[in-house]
C-alpha positions in Angstrom: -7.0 -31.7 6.8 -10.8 -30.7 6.3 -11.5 -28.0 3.7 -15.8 -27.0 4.0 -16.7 -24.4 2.6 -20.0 -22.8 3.4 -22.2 -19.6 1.6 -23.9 -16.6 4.2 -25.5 -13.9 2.7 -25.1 -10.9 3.4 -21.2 -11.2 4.2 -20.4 -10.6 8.2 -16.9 -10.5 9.4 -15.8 -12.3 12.3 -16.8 -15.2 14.0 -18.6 -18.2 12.0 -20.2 -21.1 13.6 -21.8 -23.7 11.7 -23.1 -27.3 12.2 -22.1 -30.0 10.5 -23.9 -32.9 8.7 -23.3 -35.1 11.6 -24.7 -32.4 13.9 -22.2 -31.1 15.8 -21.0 -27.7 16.2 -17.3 -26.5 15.0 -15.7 -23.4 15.1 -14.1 -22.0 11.5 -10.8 -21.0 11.7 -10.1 -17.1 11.5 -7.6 -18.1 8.4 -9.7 -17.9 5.8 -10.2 -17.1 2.4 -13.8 -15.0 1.1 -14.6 -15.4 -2.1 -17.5 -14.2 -4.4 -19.5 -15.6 -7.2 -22.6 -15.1 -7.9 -24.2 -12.9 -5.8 -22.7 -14.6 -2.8 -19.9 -14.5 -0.3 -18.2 -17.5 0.3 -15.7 -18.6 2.8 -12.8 -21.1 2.0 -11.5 -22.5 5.6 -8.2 -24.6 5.6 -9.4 -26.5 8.8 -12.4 -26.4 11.3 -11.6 -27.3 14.9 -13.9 -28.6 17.2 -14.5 -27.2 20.6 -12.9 -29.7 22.8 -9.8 -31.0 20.4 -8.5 -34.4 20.1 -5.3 -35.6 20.1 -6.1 -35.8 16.0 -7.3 -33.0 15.7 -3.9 -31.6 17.1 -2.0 -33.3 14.5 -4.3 -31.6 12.1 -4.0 -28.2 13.6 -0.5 -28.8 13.3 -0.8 -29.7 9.6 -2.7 -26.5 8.7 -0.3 -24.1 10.3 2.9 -25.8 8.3 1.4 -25.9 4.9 -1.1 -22.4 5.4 1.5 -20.1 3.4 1.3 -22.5 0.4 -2.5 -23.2 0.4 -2.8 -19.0 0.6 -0.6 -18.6 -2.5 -2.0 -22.1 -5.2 -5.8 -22.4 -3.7 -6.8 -18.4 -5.4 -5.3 -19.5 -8.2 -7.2 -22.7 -8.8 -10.4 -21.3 -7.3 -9.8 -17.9 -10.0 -9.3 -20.8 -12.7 -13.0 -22.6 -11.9 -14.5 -19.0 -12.3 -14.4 -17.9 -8.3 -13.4 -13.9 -8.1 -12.5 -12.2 -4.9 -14.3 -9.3 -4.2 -12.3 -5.7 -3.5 -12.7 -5.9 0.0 -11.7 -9.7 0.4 -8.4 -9.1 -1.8 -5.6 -9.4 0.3 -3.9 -6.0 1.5 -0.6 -4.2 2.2 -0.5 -2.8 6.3 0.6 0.6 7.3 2.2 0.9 11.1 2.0 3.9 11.9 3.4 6.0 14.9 6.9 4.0 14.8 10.2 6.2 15.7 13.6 5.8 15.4 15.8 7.1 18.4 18.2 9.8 16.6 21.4 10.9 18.5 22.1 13.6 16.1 19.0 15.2 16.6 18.7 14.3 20.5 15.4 13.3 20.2 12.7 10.4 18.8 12.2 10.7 14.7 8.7 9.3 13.8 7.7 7.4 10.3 5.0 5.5 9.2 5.6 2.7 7.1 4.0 0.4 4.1 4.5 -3.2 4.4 3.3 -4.7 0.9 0.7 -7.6 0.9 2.3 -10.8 1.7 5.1 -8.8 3.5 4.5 -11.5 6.7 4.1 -14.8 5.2 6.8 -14.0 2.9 10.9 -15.1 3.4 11.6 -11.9 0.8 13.6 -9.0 0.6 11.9 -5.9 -0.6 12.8 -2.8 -2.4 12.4 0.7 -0.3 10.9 4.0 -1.3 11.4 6.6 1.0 8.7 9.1 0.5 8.9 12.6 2.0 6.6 14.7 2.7 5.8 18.3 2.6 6.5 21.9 4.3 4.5 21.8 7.6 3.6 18.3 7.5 4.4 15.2 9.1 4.9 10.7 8.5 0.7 10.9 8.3 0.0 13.1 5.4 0.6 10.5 2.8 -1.7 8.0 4.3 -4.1 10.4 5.5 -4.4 12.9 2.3 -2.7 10.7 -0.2 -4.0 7.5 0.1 -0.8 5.7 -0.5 -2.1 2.6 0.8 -4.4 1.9 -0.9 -3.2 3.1 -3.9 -0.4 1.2 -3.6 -2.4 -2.2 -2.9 -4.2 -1.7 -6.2 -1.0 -0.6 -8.4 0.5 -4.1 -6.9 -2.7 -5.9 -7.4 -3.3 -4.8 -11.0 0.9 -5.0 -12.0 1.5 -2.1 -12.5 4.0 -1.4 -9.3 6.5 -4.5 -7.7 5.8 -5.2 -4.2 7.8 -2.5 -2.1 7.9 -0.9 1.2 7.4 2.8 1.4 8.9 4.2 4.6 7.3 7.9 5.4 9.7 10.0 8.1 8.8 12.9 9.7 10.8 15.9 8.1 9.0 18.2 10.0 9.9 21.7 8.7 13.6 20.9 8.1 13.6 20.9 4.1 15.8 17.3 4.9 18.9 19.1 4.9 21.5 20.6 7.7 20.6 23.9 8.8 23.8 26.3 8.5 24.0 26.4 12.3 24.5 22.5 12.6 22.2 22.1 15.6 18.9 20.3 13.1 20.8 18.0 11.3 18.6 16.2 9.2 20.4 15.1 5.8 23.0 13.9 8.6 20.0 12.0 10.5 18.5 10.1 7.1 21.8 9.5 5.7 23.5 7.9 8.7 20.8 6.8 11.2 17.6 6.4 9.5 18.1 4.6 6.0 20.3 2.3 8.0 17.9 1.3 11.1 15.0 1.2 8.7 16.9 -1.2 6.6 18.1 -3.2 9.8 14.5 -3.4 11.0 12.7 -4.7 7.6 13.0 -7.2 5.3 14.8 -4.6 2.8 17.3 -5.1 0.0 20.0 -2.5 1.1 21.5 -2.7 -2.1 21.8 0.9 -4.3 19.7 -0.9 -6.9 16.9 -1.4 -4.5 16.7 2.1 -2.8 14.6 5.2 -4.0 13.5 8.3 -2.9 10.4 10.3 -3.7 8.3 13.6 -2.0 5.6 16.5 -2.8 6.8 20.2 -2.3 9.3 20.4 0.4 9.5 16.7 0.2 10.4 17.2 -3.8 13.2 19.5 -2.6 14.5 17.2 0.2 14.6 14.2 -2.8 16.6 15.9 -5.1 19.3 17.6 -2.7 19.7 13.9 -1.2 19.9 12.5 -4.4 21.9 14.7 -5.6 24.6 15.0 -2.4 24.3 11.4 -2.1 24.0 9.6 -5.8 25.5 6.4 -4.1 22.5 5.7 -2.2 19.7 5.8 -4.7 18.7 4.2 -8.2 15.7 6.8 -8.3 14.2 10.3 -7.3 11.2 11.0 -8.4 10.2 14.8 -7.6 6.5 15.9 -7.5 5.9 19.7 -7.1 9.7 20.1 -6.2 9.9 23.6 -4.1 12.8 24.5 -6.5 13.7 28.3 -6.4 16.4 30.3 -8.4 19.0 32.5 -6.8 16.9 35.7 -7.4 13.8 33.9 -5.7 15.6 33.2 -2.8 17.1 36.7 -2.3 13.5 37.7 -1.8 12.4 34.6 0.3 14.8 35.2 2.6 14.2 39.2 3.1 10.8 38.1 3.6 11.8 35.1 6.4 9.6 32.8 3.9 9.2 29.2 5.0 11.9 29.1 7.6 14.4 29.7 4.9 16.3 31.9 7.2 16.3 29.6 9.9 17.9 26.9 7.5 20.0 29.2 5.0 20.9 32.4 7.5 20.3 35.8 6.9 21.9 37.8 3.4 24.4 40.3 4.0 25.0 43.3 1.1 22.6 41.9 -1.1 24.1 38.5 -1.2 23.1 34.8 -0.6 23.9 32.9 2.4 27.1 30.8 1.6 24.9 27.8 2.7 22.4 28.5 0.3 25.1 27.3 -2.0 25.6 24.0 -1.1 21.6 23.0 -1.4 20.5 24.9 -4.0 18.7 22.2 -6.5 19.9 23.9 -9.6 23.7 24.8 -8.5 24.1 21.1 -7.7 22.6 20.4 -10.6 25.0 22.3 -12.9 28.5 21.2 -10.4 27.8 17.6 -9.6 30.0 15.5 -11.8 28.0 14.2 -14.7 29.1 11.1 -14.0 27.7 10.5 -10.7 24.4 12.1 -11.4 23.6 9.8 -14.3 23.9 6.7 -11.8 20.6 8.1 -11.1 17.3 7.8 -12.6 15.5 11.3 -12.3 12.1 12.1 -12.5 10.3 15.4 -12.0 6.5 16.4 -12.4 4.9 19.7 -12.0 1.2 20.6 -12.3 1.2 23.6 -15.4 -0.7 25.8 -12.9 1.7 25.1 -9.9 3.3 28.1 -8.5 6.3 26.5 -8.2 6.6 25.1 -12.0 9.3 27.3 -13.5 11.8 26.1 -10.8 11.0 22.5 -12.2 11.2 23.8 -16.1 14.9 25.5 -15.0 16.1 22.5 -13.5 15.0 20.1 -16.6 16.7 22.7 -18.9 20.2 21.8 -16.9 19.6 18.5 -17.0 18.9 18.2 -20.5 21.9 20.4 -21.6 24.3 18.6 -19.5 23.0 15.4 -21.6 21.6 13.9 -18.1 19.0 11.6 -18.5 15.8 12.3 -16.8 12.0 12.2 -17.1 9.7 15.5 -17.2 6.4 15.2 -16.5 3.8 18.9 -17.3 0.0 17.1 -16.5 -2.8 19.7 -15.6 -3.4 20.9 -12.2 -2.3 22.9 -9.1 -0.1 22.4 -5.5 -3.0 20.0 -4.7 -3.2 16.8 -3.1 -5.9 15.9 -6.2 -2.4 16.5 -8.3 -0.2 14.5 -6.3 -2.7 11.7 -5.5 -2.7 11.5 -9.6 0.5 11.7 -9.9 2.3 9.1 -7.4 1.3 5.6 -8.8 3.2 7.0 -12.2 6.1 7.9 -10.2 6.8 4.3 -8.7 6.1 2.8 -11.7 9.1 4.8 -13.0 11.2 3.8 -9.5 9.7 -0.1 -9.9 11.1 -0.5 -13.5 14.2 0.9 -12.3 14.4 -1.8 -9.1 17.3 -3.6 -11.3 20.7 -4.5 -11.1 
């Protein structure tokens, strides 16, 4: 095992050579680890391998790819010890795959999802906690990546403590509002419930325990969290609402003569001034005030609404439930709008609310 470490200024990724005292050339191993002090990159390389390798140098190679995961996890720690501190790009980060799909027979067609895969996710034996996060009315799996940065704020929460490791699975909703639409032919709540948790949870290293399941969304995605959570208390120790598109009875009525946000499509038309009989079985505040007590208070709830968000008295009446029914929940008022700015804010405080809750 040779460890060499070398300083370059400035910093270029990719391919090192360098020659050695005795003058001849090696290549570095692409398993390194860059570290900073004093002005300078460095870079710490488990083993350098020599152009034409001996049988030696075979045994070596062989070495360094048994003990790599341990030498990842002790050698920062020893290096951070002697002064050595790794520089915000260096610092080891979580992956998003994006453009995965699921093949949904309810639906008769592909579901797509992106998917965060916390740092470590590959070297590590571990089972992880899941947050599905939903997004909102007209959007797709991208939109939290793209326009909320979940990534990356996720690999600082972890970094700093603030968050456990966790993988944060982002399906496509489409416009659906997650639920069945009255007609049964876009079955959604049907297609998380009974196809996608379950392949997600086949496909990664995921606790599929209760305990170790949440659920979270913007908007629409607010709405889908709380009907599933509500409909389906047994699957999720958390919901965490942001901007939930929460409407009263009297709001609908005038949504629905107005063929606002595909309600229509979803709920069906009214007839003599009355709500759809669908409307009934998804409306956030009716299963708020019917849903045995008992079974909602498996669940830990949290809701936030910006104060100038169009949609904050439908979060205000819902909390008002909750709190007379003597269901504990969290509600969060901070300033701002329906804005990605609000929601960008507001997400790390959310999973810190699910992480502390990741417990049997």
């Amino acid at each position: 095992m040779i460890l060499h470490v070398t300083r370059i200024h400035p910093w270029q990724p990719g391919t090192l050579y360098i020659n050695h005292p005795n003058r001849r050339r090696f290549f570095l191993s692409v398993q390194q680890i860059t570290l900073f002090h004093k002005g300078y990159y460095y870079i710490l390389t488990i083993f350098i391998a020599k152009k034409q390798l001996t049988g030696t140098d075979r045994v070596l190679l062989s070495i360094h790819n048994c003990m790599l995961r341990m030498l990842n996890r002790v050698i920062p720690i020893v290096l951070l010890f002697l002064g050595f501190t790794l520089p915000a790009s260096a610092q080891i980060s979580g992956e998003v795959k994006e453009g995965q799909a699921i093949e949904s027979k309810i639906l008769s067609h592909q579901v797509k999802y992106n998917v965060y895969l916390p740092p470590g996710y590959h070297t590590s034996s571990r089972f992880y906690p899941v947050v599905y996060l939903l997004h909102g009315f007209t959007g797709n799996e991208t939109d939290w990546v793209q326009y909320g940065q979940i990534d990356k704020l996720a690999d600082k929460a972890i970094r700093d403590g603030l968050i456990p490791p966790m993988i944060i699975v982002m399906p496509d909703g489409d416009s659906s509002w997650y639920i069945n639409d009255f007609k049964g032919k876009a079955r959604y709540e049907d297609m998380l419930v009974n196809e996608f948790f379950p392949t997600i949870e086949k496909e990664y290293h995921i606790r599929r325990d209760k305990e170790f399941r949440a659920i979270a969304g913007l908007s629409m995605g607010g709405y889908g969290t709380l009907t599933l959570a509500m409909r389906h208390p047994g699957l999720f120790s958390s919901a965490a609402a942001l901007s939930p598109a929460i409407v009263s009875d009297t709001e609908m009525k005038k949504r629905l003569q107005n063929d606002v946000w595909c309600y229509n499509t979803i709920f069906g038309t009214p007839e003599n001034d009355s709500l759809p009989e669908w409307w009934d079985q998804y409306s956030v505040l009716k299963l708020a005030t019917v849903t045995d007590k008992d079974s909602l208070s498996t669940v830990h709830w949290y809701i936030d609404c910006g104060d100038d968000d169009y949609l904050a008295d439908g979060s205000a009446l819902l909390c008002m439930i909750l709190r007379e029914r003597k269901i504990a929940h969290e509600y969060r008022i901070r300033n701002g709008a329906h804005t990605w700015e609000y929601w960008r804010e507001g997400i790390i405080p959310a999973l810190q609310f699910i992480g502390k809750n990741f417990t049997r």
